[in-house]
BADRENMI-292919 format. One record per residue (C-alpha): residue in one letter; residue number from 1; z, x negated, y negated. Coordinates in steps of 0.001 Angstrom, whole numbers. Layout:
# residues N
nuro r: A | k: NUM | pz: Z | px: X | py: Y
...
# end
This chain:
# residues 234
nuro r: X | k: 1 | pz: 172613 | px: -142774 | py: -131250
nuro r: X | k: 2 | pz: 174299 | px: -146162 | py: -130288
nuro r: X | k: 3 | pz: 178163 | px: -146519 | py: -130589
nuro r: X | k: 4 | pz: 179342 | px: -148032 | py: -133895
nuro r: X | k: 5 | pz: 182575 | px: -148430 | py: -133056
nuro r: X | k: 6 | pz: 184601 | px: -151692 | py: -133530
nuro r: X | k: 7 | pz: 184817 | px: -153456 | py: -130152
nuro r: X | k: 8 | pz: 188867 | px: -153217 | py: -130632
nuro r: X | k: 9 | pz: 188489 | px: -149764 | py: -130173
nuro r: X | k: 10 | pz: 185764 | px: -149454 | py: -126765
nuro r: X | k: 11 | pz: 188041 | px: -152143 | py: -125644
nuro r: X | k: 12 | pz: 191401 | px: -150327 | py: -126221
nuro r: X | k: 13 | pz: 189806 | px: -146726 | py: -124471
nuro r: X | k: 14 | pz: 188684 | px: -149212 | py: -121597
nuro r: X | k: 15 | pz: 192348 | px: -150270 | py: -120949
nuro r: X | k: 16 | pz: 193376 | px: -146645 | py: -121281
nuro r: X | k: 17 | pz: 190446 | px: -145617 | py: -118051
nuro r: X | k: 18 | pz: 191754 | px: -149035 | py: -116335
nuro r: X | k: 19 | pz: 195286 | px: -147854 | py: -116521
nuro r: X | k: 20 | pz: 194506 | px: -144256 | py: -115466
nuro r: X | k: 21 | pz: 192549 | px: -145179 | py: -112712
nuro r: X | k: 22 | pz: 195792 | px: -147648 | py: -110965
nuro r: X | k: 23 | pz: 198274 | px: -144708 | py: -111780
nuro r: X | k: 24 | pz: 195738 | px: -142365 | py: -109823
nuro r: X | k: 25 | pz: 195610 | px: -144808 | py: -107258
nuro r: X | k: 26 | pz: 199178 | px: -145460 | py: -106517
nuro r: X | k: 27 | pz: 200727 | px: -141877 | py: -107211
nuro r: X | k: 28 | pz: 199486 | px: -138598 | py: -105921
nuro r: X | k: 29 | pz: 199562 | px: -135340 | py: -106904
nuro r: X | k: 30 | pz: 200921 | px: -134615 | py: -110470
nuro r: X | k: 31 | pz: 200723 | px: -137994 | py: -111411
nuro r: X | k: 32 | pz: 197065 | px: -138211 | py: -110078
nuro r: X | k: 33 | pz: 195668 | px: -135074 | py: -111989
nuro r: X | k: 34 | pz: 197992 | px: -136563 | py: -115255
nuro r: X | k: 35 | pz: 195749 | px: -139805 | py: -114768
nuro r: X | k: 36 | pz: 192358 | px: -138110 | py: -114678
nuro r: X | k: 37 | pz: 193085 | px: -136147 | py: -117976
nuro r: X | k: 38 | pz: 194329 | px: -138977 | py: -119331
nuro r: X | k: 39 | pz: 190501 | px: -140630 | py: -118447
nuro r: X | k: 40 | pz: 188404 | px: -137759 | py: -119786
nuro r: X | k: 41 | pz: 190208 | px: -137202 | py: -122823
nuro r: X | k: 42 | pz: 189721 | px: -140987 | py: -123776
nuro r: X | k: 43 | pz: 186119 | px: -140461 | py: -122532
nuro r: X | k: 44 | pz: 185617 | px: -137645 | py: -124892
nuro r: X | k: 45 | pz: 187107 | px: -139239 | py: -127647
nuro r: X | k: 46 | pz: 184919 | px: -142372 | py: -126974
nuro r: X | k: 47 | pz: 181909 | px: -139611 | py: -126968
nuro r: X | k: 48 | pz: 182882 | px: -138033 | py: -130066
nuro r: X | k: 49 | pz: 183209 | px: -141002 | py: -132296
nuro r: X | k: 50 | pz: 180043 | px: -142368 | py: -130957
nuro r: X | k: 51 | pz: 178135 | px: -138444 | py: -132209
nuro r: X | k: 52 | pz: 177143 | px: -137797 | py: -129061
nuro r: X | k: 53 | pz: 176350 | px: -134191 | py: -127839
nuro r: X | k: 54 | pz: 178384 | px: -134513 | py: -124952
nuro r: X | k: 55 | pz: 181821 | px: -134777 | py: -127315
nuro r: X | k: 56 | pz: 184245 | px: -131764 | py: -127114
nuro r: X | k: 57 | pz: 185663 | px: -131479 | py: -130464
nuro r: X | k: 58 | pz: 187945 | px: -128684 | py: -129515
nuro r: X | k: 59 | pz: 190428 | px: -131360 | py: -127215
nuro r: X | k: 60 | pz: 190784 | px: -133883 | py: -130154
nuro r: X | k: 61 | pz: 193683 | px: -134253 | py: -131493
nuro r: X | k: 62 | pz: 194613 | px: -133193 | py: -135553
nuro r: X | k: 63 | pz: 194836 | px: -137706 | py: -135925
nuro r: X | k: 64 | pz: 191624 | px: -138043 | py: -133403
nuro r: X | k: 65 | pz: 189249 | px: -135223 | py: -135116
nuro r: X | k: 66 | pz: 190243 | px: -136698 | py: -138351
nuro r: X | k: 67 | pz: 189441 | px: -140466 | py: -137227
nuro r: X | k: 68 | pz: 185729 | px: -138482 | py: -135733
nuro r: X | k: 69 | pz: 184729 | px: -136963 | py: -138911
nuro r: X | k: 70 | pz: 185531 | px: -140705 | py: -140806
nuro r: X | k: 71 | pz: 182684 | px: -142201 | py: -138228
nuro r: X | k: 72 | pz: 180008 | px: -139296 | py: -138799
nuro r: X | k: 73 | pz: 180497 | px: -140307 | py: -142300
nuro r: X | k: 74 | pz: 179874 | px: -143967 | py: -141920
nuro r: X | k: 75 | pz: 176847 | px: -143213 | py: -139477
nuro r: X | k: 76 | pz: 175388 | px: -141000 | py: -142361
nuro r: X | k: 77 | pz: 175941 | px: -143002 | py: -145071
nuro r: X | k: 78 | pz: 174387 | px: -145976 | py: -143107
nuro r: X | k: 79 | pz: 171717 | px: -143441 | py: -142160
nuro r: X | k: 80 | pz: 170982 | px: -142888 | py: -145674
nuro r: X | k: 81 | pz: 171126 | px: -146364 | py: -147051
nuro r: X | k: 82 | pz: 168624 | px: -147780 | py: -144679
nuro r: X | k: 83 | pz: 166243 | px: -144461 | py: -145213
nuro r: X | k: 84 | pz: 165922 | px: -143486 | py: -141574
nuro r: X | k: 85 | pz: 166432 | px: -140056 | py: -140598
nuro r: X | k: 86 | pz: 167894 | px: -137045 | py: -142517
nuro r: X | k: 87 | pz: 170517 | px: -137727 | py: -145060
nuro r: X | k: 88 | pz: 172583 | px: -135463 | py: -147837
nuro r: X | k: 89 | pz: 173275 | px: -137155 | py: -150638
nuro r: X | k: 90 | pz: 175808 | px: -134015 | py: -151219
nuro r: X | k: 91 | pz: 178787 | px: -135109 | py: -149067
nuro r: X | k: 92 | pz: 179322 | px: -138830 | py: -150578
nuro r: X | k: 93 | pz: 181204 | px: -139409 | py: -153667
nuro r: X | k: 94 | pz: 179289 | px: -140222 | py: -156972
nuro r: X | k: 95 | pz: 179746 | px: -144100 | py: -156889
nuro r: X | k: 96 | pz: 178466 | px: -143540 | py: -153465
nuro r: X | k: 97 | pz: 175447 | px: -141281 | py: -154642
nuro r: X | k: 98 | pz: 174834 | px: -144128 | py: -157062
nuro r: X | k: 99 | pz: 174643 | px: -146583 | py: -154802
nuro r: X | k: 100 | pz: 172509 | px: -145292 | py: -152478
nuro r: X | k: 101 | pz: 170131 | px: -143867 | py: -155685
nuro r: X | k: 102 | pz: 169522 | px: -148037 | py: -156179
nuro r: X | k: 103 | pz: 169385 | px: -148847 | py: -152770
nuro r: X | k: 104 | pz: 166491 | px: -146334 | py: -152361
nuro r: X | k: 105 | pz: 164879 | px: -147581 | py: -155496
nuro r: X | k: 106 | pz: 164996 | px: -151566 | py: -154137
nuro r: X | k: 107 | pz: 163566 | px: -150617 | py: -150888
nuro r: X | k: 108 | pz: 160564 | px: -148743 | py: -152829
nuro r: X | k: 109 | pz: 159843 | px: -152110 | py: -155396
nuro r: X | k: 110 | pz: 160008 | px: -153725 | py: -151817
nuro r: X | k: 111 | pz: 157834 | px: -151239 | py: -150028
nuro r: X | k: 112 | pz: 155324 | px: -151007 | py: -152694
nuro r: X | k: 113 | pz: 155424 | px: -155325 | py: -153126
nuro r: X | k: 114 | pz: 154610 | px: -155557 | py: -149169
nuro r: X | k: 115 | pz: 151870 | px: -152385 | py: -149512
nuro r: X | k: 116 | pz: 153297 | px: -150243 | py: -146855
nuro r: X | k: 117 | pz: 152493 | px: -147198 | py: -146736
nuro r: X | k: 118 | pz: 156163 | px: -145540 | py: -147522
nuro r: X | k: 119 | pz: 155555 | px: -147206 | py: -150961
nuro r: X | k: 120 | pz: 156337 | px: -144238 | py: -153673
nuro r: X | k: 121 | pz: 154230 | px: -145911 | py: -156756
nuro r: X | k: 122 | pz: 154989 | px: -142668 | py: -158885
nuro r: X | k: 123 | pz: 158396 | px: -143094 | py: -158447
nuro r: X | k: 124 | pz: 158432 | px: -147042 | py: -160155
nuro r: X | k: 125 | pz: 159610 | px: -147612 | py: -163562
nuro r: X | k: 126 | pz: 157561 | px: -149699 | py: -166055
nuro r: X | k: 127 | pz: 159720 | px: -152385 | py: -165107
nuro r: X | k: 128 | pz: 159830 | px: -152149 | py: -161023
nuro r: X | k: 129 | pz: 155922 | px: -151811 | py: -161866
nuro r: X | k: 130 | pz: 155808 | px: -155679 | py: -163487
nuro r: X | k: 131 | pz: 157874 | px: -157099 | py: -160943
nuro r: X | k: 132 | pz: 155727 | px: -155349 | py: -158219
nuro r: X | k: 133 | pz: 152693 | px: -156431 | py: -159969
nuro r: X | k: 134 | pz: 154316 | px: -159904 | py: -160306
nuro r: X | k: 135 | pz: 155123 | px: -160000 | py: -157147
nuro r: X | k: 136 | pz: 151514 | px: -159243 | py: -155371
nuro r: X | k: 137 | pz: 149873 | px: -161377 | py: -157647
nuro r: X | k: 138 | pz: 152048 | px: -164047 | py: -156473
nuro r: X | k: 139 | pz: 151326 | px: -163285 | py: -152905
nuro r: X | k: 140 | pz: 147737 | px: -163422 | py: -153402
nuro r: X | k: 141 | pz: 147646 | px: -166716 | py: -154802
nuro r: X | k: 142 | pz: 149728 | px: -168127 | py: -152053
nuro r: X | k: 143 | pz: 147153 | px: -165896 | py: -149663
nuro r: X | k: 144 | pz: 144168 | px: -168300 | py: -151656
nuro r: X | k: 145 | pz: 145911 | px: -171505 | py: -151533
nuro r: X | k: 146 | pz: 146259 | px: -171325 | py: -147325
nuro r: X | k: 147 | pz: 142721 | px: -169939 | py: -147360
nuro r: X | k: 148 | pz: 144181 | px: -166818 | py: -145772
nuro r: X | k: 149 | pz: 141814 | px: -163405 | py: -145268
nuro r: X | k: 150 | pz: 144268 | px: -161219 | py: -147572
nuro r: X | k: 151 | pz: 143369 | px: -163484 | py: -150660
nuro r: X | k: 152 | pz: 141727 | px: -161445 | py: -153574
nuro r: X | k: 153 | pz: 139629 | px: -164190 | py: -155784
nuro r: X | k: 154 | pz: 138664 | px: -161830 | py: -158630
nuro r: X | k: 155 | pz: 142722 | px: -161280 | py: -158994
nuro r: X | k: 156 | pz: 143188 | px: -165384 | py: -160064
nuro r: X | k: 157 | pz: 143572 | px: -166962 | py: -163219
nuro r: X | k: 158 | pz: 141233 | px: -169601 | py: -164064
nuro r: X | k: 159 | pz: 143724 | px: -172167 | py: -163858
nuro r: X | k: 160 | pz: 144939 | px: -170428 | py: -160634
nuro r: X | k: 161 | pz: 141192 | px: -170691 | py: -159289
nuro r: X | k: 162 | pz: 140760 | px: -173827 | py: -160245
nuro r: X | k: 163 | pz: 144051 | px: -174931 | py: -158296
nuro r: X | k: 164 | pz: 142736 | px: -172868 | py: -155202
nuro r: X | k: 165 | pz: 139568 | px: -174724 | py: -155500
nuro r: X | k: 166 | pz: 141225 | px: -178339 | py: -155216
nuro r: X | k: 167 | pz: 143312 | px: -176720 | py: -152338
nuro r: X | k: 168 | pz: 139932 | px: -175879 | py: -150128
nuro r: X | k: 169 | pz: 138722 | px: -179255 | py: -151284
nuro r: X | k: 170 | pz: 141804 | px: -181033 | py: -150322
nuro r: X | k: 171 | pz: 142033 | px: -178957 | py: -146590
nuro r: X | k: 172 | pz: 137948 | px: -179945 | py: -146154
nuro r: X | k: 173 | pz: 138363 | px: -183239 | py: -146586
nuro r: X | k: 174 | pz: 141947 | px: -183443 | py: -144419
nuro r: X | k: 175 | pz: 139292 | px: -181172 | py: -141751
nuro r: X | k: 176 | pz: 136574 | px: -183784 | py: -142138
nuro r: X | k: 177 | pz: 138966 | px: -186812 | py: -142029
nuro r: X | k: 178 | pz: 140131 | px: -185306 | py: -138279
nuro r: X | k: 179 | pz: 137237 | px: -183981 | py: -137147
nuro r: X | k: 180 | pz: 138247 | px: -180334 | py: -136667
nuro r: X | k: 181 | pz: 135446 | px: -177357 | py: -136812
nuro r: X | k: 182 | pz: 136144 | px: -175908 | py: -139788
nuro r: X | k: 183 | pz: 134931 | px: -179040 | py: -141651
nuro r: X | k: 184 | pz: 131989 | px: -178655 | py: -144352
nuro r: X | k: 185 | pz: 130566 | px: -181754 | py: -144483
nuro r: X | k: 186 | pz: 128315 | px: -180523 | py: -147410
nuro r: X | k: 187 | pz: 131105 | px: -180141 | py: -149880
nuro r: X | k: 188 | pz: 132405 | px: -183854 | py: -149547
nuro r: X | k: 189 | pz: 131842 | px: -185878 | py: -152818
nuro r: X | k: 190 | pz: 129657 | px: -189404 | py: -151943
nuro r: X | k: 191 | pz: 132968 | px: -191245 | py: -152034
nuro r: X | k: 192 | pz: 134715 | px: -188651 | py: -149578
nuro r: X | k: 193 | pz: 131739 | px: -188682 | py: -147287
nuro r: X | k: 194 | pz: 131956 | px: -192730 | py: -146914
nuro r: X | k: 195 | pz: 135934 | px: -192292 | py: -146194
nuro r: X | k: 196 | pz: 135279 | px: -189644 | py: -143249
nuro r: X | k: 197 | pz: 132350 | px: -191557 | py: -142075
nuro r: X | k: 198 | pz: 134289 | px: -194555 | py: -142048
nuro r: X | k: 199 | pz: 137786 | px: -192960 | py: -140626
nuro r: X | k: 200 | pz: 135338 | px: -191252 | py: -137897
nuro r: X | k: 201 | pz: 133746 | px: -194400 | py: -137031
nuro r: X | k: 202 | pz: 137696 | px: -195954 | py: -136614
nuro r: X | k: 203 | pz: 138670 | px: -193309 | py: -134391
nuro r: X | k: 204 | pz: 135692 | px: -193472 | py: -132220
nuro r: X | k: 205 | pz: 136267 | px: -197359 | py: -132031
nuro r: X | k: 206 | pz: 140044 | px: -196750 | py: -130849
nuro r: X | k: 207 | pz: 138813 | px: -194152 | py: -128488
nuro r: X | k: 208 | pz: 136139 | px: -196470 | py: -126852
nuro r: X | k: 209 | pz: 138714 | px: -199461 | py: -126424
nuro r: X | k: 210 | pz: 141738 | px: -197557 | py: -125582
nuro r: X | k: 211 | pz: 140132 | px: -195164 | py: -123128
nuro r: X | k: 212 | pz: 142135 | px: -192676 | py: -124684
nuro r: X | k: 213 | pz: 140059 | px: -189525 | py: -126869
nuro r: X | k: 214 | pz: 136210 | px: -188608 | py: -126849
nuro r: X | k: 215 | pz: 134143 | px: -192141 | py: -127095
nuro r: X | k: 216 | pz: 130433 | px: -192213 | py: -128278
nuro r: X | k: 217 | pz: 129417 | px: -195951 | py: -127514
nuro r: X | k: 218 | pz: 125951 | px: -194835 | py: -129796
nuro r: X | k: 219 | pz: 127781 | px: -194882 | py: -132566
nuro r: X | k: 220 | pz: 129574 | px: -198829 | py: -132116
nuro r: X | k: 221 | pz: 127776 | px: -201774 | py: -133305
nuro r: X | k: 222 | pz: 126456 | px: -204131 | py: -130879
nuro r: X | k: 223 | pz: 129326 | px: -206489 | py: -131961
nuro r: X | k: 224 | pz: 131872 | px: -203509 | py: -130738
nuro r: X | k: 225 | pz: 129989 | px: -202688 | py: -127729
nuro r: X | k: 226 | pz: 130166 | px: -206016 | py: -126537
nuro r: X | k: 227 | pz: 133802 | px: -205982 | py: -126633
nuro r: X | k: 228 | pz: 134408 | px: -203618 | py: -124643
nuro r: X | k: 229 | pz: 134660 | px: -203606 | py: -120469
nuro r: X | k: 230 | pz: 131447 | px: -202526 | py: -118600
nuro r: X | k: 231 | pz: 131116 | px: -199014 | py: -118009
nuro r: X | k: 232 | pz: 132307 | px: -197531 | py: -114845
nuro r: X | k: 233 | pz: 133406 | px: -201066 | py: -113648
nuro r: X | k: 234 | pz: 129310 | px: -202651 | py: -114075
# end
């Protein structure tokens, strides 16, 4: 597992190897072998409040081991309020068992809300139930108003199908207007149809006299074709 300790502290046991290391290299001897202890036991205290299996809790001092066991508690109780790995509820205190009790009952409503598949339904109350019904049926009609695959029709309201209706008909006619694929020319009201027609016809003119976009010259007038330059310099 990564270190979790404050950067004061790596710092601080980096000073402590730095110093070390220039009293081994300008003494010998005693001094020398005093220098390299001094390195590995900073090292091992370094390894021991980051919980790795390299630490030596036997060389720690009574104020060291003490400091150690403080971090393994912080890396569980982390552990357990984010739900990853193995955690004992046991060894915290009972504000701290309540705590984490809610935490792991807010990241259920919000695993059961999003559909993954950690989601504990049998564990929601009657209320996390409404607000995780609330909350789907929500996403749904958002899902339906962007025309997105995940939307569920049969879940709307008739006033939310009806506002998912003018939605599509609103994003048609926008998709019409531009040209762009996805454009149904079939559902366009007779007063729609004459705007695209005539907003396509505009942009075609533009395209034809600027040079600039795709231009059909079969679809100008004769007036508007004989504005514009010769093709291909004739």
């Amino acid at each position: 597992m990564a270190s979790t300790l404050p950067r004061y502290v790596v710092v601080s046991l980096s000073l402590v190897l730095v110093a070390a290391v220039c009293i081994a290299r300008s003494d010998g001897g005693e001094a020398e072998a005093t220098a390299v202890a001094v390195a590995e036991h900073a090292e091992n205290v370094v390894e021991c409040r980051s919980g790795t299996a390299s630490c030596d809790p036997a060389r720690l001092t009574r104020r060291e081991a003490a400091q150690v066991a403080a971090d393994a508690r912080l890396r569980h109780l982390t552990r357990c309020r984010d739900g990853i790995g193995p955690c004992d509820v046991a060894v915290f205190t009972p504000r701290e068992r309540e705590q984490l009790a809610a935490e792991s009952r807010e990241r259920n409503v919000s695993d059961c809300t999003y559909r993954r598949e950690s989601c504990d339904t049998a564990a929601l109350t009657a209320a996390e139930t409404h607000r995780v019904t609330a909350a789907r049926l929500a996403q749904n009609l958002t899902e339906c108003q962007h025309g997105w695959s995940g939307c569920d029709a049969t879940a709307l309201t008739a006033s939310q199908a009806r506002s998912v209706a003018a939605r599509e008909a609103e994003r048609n006619r926008d998709d019409c207007m531009h040209g762009r694929a996805p454009c149904d020319s079939s559902r366009l009201s007779p007063a729609e149809a004459g705007l695209v027609a005539a907003a396509l016809r505009r942009r075609n003119r533009e395209a034809c006299a600027t040079g600039y976009g795709y231009c059909d010259r079969a679809r100008l007038t004769p007036g508007e074709r004989a504005a514009l330059p010769p093709e291909d310099g004739r």
